[in-house]
N, CA, C and O atoms as a printed pandas DataFrame, in Angstrom:
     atom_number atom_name residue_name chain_id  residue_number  x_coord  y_coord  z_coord
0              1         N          UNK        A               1  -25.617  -15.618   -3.292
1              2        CA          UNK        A               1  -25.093  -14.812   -2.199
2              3         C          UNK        A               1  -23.575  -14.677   -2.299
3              4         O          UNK        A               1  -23.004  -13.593   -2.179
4              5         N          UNK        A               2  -22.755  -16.201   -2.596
5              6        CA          UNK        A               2  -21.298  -15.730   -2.661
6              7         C          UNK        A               2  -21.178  -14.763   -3.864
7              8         O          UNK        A               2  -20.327  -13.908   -3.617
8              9         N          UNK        A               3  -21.735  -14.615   -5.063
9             10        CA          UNK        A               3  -21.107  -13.447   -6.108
10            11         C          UNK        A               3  -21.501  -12.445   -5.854
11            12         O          UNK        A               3  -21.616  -11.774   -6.879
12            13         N          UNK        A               4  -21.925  -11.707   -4.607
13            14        CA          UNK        A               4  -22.131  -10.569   -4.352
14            15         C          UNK        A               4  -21.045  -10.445   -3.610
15            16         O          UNK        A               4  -20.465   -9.368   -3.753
16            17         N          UNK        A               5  -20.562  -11.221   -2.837
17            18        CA          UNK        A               5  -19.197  -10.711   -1.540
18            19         C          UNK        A               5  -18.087  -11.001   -2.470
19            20         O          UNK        A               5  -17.069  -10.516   -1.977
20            21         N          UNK        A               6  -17.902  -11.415   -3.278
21            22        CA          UNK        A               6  -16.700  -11.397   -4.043
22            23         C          UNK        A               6  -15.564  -10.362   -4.179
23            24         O          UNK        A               6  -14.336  -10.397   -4.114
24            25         N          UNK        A               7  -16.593   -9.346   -4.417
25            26        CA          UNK        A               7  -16.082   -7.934   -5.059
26            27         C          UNK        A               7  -15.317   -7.516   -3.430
27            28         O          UNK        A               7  -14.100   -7.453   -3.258
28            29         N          UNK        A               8  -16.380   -7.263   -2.346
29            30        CA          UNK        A               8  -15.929   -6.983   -1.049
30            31         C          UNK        A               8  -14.254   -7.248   -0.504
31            32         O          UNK        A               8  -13.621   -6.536    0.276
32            33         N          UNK        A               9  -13.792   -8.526   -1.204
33            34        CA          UNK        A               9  -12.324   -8.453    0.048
34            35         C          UNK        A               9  -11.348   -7.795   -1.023
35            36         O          UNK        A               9  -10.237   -7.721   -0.499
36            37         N          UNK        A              10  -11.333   -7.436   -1.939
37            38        CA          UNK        A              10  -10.364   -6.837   -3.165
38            39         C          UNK        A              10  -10.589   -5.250   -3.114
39            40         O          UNK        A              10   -9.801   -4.568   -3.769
40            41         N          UNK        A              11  -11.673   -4.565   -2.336
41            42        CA          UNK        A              11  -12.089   -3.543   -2.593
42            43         C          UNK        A              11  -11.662   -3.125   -1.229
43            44         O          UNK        A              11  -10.940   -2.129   -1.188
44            45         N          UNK        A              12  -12.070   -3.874    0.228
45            46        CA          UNK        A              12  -11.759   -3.849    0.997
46            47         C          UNK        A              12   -9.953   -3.389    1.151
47            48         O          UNK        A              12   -9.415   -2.485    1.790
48            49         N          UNK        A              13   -9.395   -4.451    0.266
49            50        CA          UNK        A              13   -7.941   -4.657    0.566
50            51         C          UNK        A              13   -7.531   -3.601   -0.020
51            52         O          UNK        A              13   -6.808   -2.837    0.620
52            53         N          UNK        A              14   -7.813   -3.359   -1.089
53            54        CA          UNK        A              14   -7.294   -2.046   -1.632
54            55         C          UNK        A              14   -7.264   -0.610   -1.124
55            56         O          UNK        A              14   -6.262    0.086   -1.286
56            57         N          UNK        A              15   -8.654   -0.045   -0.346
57            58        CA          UNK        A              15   -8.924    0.829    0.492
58            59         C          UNK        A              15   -7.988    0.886    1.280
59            60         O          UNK        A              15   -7.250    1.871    1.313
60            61         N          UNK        A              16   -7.793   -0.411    2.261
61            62        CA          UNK        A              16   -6.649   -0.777    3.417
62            63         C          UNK        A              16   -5.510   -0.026    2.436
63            64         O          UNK        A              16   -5.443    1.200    2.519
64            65         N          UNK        A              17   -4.665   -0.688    1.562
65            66        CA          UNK        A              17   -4.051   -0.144    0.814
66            67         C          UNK        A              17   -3.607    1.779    0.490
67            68         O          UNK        A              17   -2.637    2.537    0.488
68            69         N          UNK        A              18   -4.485    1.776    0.352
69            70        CA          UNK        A              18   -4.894    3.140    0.278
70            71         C          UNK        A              18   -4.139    4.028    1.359
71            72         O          UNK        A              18   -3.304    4.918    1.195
72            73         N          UNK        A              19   -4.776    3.429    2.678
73            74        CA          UNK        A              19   -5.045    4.367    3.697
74            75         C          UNK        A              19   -3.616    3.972    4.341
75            76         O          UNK        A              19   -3.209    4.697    5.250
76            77         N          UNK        A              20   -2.765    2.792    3.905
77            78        CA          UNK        A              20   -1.220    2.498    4.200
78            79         C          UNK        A              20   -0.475    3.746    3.411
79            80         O          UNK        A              20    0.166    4.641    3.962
80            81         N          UNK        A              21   -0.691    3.608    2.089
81            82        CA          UNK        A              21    0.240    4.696    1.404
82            83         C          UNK        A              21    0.331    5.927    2.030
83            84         O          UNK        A              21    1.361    6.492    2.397
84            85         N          UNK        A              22   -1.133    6.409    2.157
85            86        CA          UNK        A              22   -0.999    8.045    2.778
86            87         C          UNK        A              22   -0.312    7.815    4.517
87            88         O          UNK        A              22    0.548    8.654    4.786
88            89         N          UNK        A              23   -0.525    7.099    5.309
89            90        CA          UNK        A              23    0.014    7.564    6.381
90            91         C          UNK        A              23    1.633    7.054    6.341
91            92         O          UNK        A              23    2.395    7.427    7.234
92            93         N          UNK        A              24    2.133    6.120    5.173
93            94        CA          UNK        A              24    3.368    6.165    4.918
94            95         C          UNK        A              24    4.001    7.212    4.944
95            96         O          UNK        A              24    4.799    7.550    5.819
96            97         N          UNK        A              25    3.523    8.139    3.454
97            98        CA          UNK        A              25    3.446    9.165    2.850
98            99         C          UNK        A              25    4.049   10.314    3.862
99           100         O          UNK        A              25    5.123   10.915    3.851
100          101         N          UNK        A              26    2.983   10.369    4.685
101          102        CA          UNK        A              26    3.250   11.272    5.523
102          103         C          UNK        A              26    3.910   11.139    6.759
103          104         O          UNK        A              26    4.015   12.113    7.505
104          105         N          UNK        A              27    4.342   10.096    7.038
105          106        CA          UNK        A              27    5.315    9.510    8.291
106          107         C          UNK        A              27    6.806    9.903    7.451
107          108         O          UNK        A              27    7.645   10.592    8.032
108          109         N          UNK        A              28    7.021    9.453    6.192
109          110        CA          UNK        A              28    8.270    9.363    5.485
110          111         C          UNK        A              28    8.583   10.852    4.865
111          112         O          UNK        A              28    9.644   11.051    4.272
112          113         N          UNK        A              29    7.917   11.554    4.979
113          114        CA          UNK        A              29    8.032   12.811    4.684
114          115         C          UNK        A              29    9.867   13.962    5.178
115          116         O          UNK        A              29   10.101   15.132    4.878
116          117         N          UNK        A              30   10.614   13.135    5.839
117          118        CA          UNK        A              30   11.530   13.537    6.311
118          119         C          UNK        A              30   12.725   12.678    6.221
119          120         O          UNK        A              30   13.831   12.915    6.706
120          121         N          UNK        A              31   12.234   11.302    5.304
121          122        CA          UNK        A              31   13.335   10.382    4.731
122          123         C          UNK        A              31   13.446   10.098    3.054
123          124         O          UNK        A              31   13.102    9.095    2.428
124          125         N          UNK        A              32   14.011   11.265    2.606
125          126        CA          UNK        A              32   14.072   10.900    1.429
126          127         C          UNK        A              32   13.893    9.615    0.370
127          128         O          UNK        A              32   13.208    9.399   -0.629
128          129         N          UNK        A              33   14.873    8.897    1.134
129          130        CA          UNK        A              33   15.029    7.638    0.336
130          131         C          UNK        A              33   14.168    6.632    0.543
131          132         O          UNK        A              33   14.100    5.778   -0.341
132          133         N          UNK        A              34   13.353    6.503    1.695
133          134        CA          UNK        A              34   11.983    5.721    1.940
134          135         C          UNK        A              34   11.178    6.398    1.062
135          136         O          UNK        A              34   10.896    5.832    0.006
136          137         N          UNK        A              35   10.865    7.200    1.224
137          138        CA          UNK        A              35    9.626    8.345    0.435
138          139         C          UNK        A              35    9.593    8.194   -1.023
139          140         O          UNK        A              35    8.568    8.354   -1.685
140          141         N          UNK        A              36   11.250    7.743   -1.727
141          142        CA          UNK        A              36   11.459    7.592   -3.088
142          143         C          UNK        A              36   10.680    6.200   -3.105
143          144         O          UNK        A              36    9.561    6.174   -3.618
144          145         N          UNK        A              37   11.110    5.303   -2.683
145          146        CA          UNK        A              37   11.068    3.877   -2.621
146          147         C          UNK        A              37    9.162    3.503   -2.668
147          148         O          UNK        A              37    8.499    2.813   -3.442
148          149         N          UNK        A              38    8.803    4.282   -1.526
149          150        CA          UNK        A              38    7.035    4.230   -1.745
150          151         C          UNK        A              38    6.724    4.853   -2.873
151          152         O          UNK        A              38    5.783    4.377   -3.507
152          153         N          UNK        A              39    7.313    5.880   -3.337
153          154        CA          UNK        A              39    6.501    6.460   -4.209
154          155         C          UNK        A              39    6.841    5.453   -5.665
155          156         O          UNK        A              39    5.971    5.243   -6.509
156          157         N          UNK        A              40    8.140    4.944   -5.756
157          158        CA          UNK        A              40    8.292    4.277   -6.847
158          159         C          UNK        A              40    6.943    2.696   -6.677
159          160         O          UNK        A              40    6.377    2.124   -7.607
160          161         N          UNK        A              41    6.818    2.415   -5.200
161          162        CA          UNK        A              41    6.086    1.080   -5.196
162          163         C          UNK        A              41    4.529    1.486   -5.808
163          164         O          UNK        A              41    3.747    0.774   -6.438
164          165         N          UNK        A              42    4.417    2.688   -5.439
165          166        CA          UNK        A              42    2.729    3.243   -5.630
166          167         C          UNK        A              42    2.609    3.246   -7.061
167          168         O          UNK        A              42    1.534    3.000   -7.607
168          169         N          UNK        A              43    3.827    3.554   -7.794
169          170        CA          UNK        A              43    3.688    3.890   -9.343
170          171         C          UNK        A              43    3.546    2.671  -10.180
171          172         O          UNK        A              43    2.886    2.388  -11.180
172          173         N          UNK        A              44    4.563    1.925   -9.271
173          174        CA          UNK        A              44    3.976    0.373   -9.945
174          175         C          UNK        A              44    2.908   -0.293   -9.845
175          176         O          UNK        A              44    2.399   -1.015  -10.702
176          177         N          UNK        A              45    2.478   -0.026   -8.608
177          178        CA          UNK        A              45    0.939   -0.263   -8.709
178          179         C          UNK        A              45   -0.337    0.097   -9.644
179          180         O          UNK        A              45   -1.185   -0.609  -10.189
180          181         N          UNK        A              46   -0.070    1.773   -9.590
181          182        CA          UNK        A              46   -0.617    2.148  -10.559
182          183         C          UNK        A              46   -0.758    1.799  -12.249
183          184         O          UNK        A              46   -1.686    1.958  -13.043
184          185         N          UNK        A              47    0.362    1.352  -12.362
185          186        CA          UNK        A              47    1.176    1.319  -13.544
186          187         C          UNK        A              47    0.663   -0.710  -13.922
187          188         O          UNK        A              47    0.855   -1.421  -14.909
188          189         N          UNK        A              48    0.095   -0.930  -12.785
189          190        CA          UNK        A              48   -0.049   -2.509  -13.160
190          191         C          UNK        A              48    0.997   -3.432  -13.619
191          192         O          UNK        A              48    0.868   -4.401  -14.367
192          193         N          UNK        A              49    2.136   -2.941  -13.005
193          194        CA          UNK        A              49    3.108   -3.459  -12.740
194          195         C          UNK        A              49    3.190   -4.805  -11.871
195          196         O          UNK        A              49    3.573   -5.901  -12.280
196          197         N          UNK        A              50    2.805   -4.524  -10.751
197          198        CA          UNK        A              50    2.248   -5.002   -9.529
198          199         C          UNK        A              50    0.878   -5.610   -9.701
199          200         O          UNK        A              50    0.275   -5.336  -10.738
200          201         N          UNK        A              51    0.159   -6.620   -8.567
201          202        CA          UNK        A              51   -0.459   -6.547   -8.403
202          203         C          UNK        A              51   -0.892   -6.047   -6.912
203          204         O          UNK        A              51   -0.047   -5.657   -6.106
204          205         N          UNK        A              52   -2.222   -6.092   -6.633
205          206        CA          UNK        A              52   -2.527   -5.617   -5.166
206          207         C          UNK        A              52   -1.794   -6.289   -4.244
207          208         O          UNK        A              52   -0.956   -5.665   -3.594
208          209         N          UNK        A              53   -2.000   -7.740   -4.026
209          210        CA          UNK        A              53   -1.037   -8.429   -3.327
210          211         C          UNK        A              53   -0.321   -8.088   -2.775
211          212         O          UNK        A              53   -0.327   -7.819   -1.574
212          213         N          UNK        A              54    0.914   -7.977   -3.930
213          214        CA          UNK        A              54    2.470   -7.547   -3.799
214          215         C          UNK        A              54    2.392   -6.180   -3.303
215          216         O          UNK        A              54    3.241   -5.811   -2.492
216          217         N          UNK        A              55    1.636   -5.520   -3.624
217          218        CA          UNK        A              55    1.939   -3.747   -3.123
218          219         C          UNK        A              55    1.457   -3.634   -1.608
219          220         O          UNK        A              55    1.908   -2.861   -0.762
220          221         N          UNK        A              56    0.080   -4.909   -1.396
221          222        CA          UNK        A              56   -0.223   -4.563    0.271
222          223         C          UNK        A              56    0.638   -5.257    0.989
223          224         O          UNK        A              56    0.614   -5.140    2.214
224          225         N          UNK        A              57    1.525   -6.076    0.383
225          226        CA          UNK        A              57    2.607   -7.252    1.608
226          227         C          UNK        A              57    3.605   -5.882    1.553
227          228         O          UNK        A              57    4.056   -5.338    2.561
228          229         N          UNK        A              58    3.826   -5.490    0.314
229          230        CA          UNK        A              58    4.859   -4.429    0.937
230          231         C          UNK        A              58    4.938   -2.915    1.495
231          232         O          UNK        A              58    5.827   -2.136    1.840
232          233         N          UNK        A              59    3.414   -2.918    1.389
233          234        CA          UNK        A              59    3.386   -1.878    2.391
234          235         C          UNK        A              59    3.450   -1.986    3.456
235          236         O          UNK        A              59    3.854   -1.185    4.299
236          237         N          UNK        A              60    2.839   -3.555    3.618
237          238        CA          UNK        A              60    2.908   -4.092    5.406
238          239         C          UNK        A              60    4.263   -3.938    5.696
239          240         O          UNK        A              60    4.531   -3.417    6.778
240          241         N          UNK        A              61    5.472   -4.392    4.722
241          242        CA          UNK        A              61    6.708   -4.613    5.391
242          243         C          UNK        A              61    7.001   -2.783    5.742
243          244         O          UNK        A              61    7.422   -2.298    6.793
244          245         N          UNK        A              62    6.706   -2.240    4.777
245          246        CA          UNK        A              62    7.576   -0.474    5.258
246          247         C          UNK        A              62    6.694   -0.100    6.411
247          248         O          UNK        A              62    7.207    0.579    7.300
248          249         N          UNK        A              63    5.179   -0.523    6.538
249          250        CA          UNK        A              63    5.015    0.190    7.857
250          251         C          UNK        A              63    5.442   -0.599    9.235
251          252         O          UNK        A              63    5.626   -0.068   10.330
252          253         N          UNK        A              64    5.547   -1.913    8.934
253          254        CA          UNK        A              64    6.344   -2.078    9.971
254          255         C          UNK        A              64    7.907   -1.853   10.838
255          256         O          UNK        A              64    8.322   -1.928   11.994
256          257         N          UNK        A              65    8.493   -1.499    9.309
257          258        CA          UNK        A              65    9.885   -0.453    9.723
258          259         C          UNK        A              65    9.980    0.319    9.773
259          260         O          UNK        A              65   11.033    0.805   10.184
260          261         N          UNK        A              66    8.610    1.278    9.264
261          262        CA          UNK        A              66    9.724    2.707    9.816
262          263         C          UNK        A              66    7.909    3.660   10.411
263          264         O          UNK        A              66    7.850    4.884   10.529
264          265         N          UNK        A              67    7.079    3.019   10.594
265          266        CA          UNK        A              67    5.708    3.231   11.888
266          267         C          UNK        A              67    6.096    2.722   12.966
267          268         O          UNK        A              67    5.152    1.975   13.227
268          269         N          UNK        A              68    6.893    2.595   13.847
269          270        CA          UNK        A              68    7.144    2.300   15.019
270          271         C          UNK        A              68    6.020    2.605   16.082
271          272         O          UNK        A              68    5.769    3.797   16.259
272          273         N          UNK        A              69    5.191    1.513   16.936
273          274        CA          UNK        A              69    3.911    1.976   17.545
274          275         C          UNK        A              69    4.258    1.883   18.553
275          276         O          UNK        A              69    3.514    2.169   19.491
């Protein structure tokens, strides 16, 4: 039973991931230099630069500065 949920919190986290970039994306759409900064973090991700980890702690940190709820 545990090697079936394995896959679940990495796939999970990543989705989460996901759905941080685009509403970044589109919140930052009117700040250049944030907008550079995500797009350079997304590329490293892509790029396996990064791992997931590091790219979802720092997406947490940009949406908490500049998503104001």
């Amino acid at each position: 039973m545990m090697k079936q949920n394995q896959g679940v919190v990495p796939l999970f986290k990543e989705r989460s991931a996901s759905i941080k970039y685009h509403n970044l994306h589109n919140a930052l759409k009117n700040t250049p230099t944030a907008l550079q900064t995500l797009e350079q973090l997304h590329q490293d991700f892509k790029d396996k630069l990064i791992d997931l980890e590091v790219y979802y702690d720092a997406l947490e940190e940009m949406s908490a500065q500049y998503l104001k709820h």
